[in-house]
N, C-alpha and C positions, 0 to 999 in steps of 0.2 A: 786363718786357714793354714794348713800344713802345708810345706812345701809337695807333701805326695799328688797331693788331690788336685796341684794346679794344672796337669794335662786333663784336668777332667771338665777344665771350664774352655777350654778351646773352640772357636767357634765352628760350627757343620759350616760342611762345603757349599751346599746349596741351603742358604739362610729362608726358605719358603719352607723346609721341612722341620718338624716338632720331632723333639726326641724325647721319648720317656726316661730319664734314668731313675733309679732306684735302689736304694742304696740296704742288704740287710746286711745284719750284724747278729750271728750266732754263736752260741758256745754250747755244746752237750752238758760243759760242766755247771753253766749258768743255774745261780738257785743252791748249789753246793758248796759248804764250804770245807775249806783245804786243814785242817785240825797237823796234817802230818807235812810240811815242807818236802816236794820233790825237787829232784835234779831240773834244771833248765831245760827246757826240750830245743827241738833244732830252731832255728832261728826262723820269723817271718819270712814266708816264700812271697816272691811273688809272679803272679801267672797271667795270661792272657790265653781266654779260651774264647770257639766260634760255636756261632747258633746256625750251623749250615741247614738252612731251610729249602723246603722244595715244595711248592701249596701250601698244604697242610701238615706236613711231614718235615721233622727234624732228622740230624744225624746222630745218633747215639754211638759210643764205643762201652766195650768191656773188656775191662784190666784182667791179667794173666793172672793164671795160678799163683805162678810167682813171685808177683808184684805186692807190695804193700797194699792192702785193700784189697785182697785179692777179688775177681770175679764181680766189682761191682762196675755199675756203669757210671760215666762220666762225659763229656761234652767235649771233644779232641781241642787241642794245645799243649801249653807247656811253658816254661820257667820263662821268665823276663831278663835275656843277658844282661849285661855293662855292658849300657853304650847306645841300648836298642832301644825301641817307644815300645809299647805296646802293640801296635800294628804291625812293624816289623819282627817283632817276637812270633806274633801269632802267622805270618808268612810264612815262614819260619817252619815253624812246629808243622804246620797242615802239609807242606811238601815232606818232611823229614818224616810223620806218619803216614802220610795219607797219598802222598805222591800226586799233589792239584797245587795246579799254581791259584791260589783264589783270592779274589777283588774282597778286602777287607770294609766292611760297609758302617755303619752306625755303631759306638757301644749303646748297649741297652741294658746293661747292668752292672756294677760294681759290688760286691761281697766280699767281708774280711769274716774269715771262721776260724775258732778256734778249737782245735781236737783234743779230745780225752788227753792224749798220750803228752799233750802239751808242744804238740806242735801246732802253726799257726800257718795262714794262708791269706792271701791277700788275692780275688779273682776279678778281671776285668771281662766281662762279655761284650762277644760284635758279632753282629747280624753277619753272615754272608749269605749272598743272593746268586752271584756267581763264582764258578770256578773252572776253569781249564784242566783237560786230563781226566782219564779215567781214576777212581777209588780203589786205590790199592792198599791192602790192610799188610802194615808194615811192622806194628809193633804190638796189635790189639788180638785177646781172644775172639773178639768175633765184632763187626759193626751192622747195625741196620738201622733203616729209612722207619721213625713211628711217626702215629699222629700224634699232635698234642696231648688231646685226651687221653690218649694211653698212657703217656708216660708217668705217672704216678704205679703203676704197674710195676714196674721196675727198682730193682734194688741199687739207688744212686747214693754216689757218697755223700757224705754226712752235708758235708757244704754247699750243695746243690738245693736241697731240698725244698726252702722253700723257694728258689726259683723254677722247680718242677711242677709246684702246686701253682704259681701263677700265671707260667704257660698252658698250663692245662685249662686252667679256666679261662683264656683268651686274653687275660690284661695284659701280656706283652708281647710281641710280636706281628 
């Protein structure tokens, strides 16, 4: 096993509870092959995003104008410094957008995607259940509260997707 994957064997806090993880592995470019050698793309990111739930209902965000990917939605977080776990990352990030201090609870997913452009991605997901402070949109076009079921509805980036199809359908969360 790689040295990456070894926080992902960490034991839960409370050993009575089952954790689903599941692990995809997409490429848009998968099935195609490259005849012309491109330039390197930027180097594997890697991220820590949250599943901030409330019933039935997730937090969605959508990326700026501006932004790379422009106007698509995505699941708040952000980069994994030196030096940080992934929990602390994802602390992190939800204060620096979202201005909530929130209780970092189970991961429920891992995804490594890799995009057209040849950039790559490496995404840890964790349940949060709670958070302190009001939702203050900090750096997003716009966020709102879906249900599950909806979110297939929405135009999510490439690397989500199919953890969009299996929340929607009830297998994780």
């Amino acid at each position: 096993m790689c040295a990456f994957f070894a926080p992902l064997r960490r034991e839960l806090p409370n050993s009575n509870c089952a954790l689903l993880l599941v692990h995809y592995t997409g490429s848009v470019d998968e099935g195609q092959t490259n005849s012309s050698p491109r330039p390197a793309g930027p180097a594997l990111r890697f991220v820590a995003a949250a599943l901030i739930v409330r019933g039935g209902e997730v937090l969605i965000c959508q990326r700026r104008p501006d932004q790379p990917m422009a106007l698509q939605w995505e699941f708040p977080g952000g980069k994994i410094e030196a030096g940080e776990s992934p929990e602390q990352a994802l602390a992190r990030e939800l204060d620096e957008e979202l201005g909530i201090r929130a209780t970092i609870g189970p991961r429920v997913t891992h995804i490594r995607h890799n995009y057209r452009h040849g950039g790559a991605v490496d995404l840890i997901f964790f349940a949060v259940h709670e958070f302190a402070g009001e939702l203050v949109n900090r750096i997003f076009q716009q966020f709102r509260w879906v249900r599950l079921e909806d979110l297939p509805g929405y135009d999510f980036l490439a690397a989500d997707r199919g953890l969009i199809r299996d929340l929607a359908a009830g297998k994780l969360l």
